[in-house]
Residue frames relative to the residue before (quaternion, step in Angstrom):
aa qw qx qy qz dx dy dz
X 1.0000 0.0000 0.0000 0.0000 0.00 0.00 0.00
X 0.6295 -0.4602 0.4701 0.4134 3.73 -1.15 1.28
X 0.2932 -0.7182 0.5127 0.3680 3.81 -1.48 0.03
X 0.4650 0.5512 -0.5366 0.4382 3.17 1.03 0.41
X 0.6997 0.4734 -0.3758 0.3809 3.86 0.70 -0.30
X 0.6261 0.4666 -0.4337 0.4497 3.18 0.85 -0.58
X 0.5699 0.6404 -0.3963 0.3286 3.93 1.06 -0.89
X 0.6589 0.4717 -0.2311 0.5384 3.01 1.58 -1.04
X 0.4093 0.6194 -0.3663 0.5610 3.91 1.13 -0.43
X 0.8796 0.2169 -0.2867 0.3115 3.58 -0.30 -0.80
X 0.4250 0.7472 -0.3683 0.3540 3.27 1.88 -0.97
X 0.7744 0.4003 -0.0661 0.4855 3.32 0.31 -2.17
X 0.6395 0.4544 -0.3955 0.4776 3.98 0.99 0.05
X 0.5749 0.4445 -0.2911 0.6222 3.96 0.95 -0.69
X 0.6460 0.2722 -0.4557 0.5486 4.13 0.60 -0.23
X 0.6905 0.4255 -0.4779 0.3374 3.74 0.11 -0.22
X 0.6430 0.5259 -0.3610 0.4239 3.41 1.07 -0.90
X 0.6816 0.4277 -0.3647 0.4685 3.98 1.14 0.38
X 0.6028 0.5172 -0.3819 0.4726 3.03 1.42 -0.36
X 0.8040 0.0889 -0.1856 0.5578 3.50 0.83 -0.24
X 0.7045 -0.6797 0.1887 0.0777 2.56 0.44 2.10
X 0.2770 0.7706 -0.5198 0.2433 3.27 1.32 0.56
X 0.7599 0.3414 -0.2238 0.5058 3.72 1.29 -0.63
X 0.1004 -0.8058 0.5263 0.2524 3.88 0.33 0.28
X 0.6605 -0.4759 0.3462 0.4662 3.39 -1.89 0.62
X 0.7421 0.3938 -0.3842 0.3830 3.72 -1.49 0.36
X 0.6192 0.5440 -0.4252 0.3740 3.68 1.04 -0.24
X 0.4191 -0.6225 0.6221 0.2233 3.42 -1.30 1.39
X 0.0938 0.7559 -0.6479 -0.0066 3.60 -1.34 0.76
X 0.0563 -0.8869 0.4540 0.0642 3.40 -1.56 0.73
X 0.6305 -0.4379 0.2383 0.5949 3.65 -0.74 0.69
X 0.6566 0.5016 -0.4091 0.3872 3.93 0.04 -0.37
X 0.6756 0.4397 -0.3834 0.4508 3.28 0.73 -0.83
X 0.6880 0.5045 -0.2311 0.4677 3.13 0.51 -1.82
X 0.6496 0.3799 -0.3997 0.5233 4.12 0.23 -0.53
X 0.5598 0.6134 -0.2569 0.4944 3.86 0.62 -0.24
X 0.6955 0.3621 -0.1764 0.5950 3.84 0.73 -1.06
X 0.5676 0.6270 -0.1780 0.5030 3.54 1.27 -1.48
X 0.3525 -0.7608 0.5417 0.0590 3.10 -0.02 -0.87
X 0.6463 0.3811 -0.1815 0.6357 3.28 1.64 0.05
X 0.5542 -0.6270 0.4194 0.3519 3.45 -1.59 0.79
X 0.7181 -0.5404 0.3084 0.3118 3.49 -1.26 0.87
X 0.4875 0.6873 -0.4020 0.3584 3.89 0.83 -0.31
X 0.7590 0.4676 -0.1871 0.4127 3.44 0.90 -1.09
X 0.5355 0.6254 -0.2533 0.5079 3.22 2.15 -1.29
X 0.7448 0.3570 -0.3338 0.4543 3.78 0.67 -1.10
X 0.6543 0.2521 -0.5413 0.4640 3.71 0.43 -0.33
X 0.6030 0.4776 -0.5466 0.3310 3.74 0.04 -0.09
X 0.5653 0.4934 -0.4692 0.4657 3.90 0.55 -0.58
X 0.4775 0.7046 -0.3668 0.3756 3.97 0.77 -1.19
X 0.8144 0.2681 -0.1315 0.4975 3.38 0.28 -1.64
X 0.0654 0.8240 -0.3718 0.4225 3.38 1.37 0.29
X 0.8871 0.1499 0.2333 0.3691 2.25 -1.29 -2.14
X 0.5303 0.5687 -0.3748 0.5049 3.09 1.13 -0.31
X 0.7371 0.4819 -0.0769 0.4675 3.53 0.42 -1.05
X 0.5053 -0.6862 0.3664 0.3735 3.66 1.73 -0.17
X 0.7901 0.3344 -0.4164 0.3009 3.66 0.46 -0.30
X 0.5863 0.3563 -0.4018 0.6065 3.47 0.93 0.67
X 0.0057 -0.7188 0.6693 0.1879 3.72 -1.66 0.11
X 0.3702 -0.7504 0.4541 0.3060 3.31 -1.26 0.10
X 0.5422 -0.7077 0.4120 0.1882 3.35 -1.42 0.55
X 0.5052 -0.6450 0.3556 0.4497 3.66 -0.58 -0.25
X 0.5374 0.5226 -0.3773 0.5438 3.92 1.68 0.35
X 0.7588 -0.4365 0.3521 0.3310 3.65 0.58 0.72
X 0.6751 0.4167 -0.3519 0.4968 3.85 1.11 -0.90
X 0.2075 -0.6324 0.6844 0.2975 3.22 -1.32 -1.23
X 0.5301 -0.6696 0.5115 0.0945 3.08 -1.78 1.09
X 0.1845 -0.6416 0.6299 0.3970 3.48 -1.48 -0.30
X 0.5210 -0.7610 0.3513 0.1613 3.14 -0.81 1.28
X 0.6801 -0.6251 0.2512 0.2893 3.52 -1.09 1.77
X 0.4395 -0.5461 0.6403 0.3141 3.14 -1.23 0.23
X 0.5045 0.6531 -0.5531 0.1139 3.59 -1.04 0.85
X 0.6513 -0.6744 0.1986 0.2856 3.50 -1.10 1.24
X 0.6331 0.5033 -0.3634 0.4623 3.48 1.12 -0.28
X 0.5584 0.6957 -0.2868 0.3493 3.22 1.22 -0.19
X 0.6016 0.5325 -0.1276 0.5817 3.16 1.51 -2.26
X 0.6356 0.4874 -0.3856 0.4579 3.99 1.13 -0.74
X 0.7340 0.4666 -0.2286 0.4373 3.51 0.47 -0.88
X 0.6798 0.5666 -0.1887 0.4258 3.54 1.09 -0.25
X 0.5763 0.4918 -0.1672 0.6310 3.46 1.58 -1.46
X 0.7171 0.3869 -0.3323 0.4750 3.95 0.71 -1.20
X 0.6492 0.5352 -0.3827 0.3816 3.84 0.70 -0.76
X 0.6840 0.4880 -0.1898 0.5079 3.59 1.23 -0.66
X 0.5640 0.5006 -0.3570 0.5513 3.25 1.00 -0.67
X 0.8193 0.2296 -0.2640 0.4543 4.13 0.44 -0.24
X 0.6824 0.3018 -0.5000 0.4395 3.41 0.91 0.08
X 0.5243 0.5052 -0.5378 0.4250 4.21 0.73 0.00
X 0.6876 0.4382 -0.4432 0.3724 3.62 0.68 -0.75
X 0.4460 0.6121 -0.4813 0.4414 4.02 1.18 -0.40
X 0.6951 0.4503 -0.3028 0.4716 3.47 0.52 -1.65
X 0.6670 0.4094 -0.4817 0.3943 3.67 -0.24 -1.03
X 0.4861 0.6500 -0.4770 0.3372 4.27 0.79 -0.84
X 0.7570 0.5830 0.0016 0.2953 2.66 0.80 -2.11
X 0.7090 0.3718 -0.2674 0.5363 3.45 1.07 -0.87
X 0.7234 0.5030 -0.3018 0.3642 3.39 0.96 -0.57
X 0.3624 0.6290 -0.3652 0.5829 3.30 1.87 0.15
X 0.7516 0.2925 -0.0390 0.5899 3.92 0.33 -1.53
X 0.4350 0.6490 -0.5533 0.2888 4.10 -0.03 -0.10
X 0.2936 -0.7355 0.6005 0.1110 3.18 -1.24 1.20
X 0.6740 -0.1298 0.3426 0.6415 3.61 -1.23 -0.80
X 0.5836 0.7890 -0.1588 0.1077 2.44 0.61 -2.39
X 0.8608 0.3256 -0.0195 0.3907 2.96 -0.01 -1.79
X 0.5519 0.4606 -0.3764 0.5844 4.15 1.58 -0.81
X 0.7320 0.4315 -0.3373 0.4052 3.91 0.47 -0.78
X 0.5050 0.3603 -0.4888 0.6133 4.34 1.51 0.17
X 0.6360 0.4807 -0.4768 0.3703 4.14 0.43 -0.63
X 0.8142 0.3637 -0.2376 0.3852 3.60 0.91 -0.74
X 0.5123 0.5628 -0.3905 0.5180 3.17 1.54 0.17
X 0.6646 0.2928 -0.3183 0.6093 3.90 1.09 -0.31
X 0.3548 0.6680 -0.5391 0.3705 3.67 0.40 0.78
X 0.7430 0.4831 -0.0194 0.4628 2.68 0.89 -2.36
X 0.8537 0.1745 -0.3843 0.3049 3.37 0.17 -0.43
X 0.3770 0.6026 -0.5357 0.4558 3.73 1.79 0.01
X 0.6795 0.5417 -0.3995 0.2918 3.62 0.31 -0.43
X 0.6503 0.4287 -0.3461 0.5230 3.65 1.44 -0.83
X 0.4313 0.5187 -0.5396 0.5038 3.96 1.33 -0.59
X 0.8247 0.3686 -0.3292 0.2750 3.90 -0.50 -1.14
X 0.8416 0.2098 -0.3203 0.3809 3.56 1.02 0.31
X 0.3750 0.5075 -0.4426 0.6372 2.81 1.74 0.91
X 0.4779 -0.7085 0.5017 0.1340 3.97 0.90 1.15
X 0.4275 0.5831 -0.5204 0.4543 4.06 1.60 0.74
X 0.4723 -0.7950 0.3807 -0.0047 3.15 -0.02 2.16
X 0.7048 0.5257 -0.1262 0.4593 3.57 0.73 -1.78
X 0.7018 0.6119 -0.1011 0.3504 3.32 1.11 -1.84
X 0.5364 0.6416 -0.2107 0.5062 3.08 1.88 -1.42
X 0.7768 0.4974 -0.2212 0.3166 3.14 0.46 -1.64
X 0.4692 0.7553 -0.1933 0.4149 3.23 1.59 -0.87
X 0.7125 0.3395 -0.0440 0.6124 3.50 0.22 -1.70
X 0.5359 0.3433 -0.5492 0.5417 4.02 0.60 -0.27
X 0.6966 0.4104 -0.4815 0.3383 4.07 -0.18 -1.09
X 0.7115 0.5713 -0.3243 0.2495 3.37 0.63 -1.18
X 0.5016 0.6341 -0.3171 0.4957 3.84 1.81 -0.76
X 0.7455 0.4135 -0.1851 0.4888 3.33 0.44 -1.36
X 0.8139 0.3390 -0.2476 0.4016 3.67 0.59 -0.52
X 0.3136 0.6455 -0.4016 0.5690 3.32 1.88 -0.03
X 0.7706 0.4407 -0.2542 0.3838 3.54 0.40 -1.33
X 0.5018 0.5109 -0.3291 0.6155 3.90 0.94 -0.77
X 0.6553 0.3553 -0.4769 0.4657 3.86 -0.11 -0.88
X 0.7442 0.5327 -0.2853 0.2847 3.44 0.05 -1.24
X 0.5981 0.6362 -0.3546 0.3344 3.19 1.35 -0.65
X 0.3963 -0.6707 0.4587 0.4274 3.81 1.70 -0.93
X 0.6652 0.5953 -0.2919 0.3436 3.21 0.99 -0.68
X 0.2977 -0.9007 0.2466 0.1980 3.92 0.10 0.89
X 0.7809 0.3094 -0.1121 0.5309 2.75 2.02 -0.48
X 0.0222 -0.6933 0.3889 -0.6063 2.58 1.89 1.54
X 0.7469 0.4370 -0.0713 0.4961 3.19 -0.55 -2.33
X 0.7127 0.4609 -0.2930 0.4402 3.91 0.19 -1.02
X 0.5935 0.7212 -0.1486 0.3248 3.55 0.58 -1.36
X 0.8566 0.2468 -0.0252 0.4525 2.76 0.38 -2.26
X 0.7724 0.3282 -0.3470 0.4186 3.65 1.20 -0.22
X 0.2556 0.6555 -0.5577 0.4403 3.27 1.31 1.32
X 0.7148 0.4780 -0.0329 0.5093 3.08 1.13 -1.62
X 0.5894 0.5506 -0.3229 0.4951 3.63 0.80 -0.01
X 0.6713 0.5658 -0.2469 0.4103 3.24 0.74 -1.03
X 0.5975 0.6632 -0.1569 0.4225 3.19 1.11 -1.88
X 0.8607 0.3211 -0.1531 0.3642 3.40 0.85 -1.13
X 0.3638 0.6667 -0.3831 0.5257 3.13 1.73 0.27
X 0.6954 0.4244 -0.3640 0.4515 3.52 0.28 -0.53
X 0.5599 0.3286 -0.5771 0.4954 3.63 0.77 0.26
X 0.5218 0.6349 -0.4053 0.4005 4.03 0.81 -1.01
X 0.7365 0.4322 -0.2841 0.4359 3.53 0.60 -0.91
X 0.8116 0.1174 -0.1517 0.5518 3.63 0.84 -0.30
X 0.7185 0.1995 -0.4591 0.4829 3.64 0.42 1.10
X 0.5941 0.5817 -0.4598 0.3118 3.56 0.96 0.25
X 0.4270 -0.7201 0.3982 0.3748 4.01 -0.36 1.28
X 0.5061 0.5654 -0.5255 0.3848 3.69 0.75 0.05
X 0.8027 0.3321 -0.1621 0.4681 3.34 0.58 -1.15
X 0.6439 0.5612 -0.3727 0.3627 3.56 0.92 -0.07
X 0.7562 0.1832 -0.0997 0.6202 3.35 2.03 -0.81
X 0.1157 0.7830 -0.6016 0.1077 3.64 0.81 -0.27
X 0.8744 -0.0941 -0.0740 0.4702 3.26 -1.80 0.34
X 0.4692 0.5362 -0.6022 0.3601 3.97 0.60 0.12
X 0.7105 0.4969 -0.3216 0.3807 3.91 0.57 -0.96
X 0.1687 -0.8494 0.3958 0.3057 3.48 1.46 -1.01
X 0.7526 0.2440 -0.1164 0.6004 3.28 1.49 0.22
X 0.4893 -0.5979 0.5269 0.3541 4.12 -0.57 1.20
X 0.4565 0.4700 -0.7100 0.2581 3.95 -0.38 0.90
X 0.5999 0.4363 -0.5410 0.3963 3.58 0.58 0.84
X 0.2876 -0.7818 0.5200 0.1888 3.54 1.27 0.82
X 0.2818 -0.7133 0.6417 0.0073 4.02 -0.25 1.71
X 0.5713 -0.5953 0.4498 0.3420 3.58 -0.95 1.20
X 0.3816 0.8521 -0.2386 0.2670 3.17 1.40 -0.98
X 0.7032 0.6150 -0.2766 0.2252 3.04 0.61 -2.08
X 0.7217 0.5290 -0.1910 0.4035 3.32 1.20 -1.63
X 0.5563 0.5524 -0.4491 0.4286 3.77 1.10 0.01
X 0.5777 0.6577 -0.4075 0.2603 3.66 0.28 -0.04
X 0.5818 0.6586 -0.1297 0.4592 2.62 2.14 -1.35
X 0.6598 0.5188 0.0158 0.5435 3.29 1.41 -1.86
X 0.7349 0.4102 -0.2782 0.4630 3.25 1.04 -0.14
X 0.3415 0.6914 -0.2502 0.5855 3.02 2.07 -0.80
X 0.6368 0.5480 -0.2059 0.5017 4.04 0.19 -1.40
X 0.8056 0.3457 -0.2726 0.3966 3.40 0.27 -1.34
X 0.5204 0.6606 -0.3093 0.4440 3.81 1.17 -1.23
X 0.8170 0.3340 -0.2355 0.4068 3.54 0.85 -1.37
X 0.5998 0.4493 -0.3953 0.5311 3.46 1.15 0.00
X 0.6573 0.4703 -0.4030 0.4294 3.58 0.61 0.05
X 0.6982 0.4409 -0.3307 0.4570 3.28 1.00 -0.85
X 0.7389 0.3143 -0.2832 0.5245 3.77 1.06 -0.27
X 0.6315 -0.6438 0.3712 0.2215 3.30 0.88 1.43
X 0.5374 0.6611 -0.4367 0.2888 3.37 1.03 0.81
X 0.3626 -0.8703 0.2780 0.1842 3.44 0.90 1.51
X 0.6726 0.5042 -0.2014 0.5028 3.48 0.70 -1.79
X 0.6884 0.4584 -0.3606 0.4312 3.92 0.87 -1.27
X 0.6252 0.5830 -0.3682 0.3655 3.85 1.18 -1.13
X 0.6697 0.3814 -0.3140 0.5545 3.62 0.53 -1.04
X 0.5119 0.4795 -0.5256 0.4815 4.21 0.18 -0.48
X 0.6725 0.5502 -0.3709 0.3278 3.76 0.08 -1.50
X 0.9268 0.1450 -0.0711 0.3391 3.19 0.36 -1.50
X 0.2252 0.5721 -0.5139 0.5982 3.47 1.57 0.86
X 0.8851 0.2742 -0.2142 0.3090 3.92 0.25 -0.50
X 0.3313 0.7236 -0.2696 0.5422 2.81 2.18 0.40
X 0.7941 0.4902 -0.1029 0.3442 3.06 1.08 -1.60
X 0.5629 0.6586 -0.1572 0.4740 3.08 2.16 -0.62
X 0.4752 0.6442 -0.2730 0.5335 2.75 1.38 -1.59
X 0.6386 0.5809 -0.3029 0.4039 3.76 -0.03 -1.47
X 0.7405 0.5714 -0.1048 0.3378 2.83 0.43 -1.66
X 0.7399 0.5495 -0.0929 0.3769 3.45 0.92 -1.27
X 0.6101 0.6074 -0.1382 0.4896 2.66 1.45 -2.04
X 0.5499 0.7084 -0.2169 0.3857 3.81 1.17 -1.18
X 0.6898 0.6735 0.0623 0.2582 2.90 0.79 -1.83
X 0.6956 0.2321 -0.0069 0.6798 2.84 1.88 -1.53
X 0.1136 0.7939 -0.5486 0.2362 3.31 1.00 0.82
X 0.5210 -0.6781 0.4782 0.2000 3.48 -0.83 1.47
């Protein structure tokens, strides 16, 4: 296999093994283990951890490995509120600078996160949600924006991954009567697309500054 595929092989295997929670938050992990479970040789595992930790959902420790970062509430606050004002800048921003282009890639990852989330395709879901929100930062022009917020995106997923009922049961229920906090973002995301695509700047950044809360809240009251 090319080494750019396998880089990409271990990357997208260490994000599934958190998404289904095979690794929980606080667990130290290293290229030995993880190239071991993997199945592949540790080179590909360390530049994948890198972009990682780079990227926020992994940090690193002071023994060489790296963790998945704890669950704790001052954290999930400081994370949901930091995102909640710099995505609502970006959403200004893109809806200032949007092409054709860019509303017809926002509605094209609508549509198919939407058949992942009731098709209970957990990994896929999570995917097309990063790609909306970071689509939207790119668009904004702003680079340290774009840098920022998917430091800060990431971070907050790891509460999403283990208190959101999508991701805590998915395809165990075989059927959405565990109503995923989730559900209500399609709607809210739906809100933000149309205020971006009709260049309605002040309404785009409101939309998704209350999107982000929503999240936030909805999290909070985890059963």
């Amino acid at each position: 296999m090319p080494r750019g595929r396998v880089e990409s092989k271990a990357r997208d295997e260490i994000f599934r093994l958190i998404v289904e929670r095979e690794l929980a938050p606080g667990t130290r992990i290293t290229e030995v283990f993880l190239a071991e479970k993997l199945g592949i040789s540790r080179t590909p595992v360390r530049i994948a951890l890198r972009e990682l930790i780079a990227e926020g959902l992994l940090e690193r420790d002071s023994t060489r490995g790296c963790i998945i970062p704890p669950l704790e509430s001052e954290d999930m606050r400081h994370v949901f509120s930091l995102r909640e004002k710099l995505e609502g800048m970006a959403a200004v921003q893109a809806a200032e600078h949007a092409s054709p282009e860019d509303v017809e890639s926002l509605e094209r990852i609508l549509e198919e996160g939407a058949e992942d989330y009731t098709g209970w395709r957990r990994e896929a879901f999570a995917r097309h949600n990063e790609e909306f929100h970071r689509r939207i930062a790119r668009m904004s022009g702003n680079a340290y924006l774009e840098k920022y917020i998917g430091e800060c995106f990431w971070r907050s997923q790891i509460y999403v991954f283990f208190f959101d009922t999508f991701f805590l049961f998915g395809a165990e229920k075989g059927t959405l009567e565990a109503t995923p906090y989730y559900g209500t973002s399609f709607t809210e995301h739906g809100e933000i697309l149309a205020a971006i695509r009709e260049r309605r700047c002040e309404d785009a950044g409101l939309a998704m500054e209350r999107h982000v809360r929503a999240s936030y809240t909805l999290l909070i009251k985890k059963p």
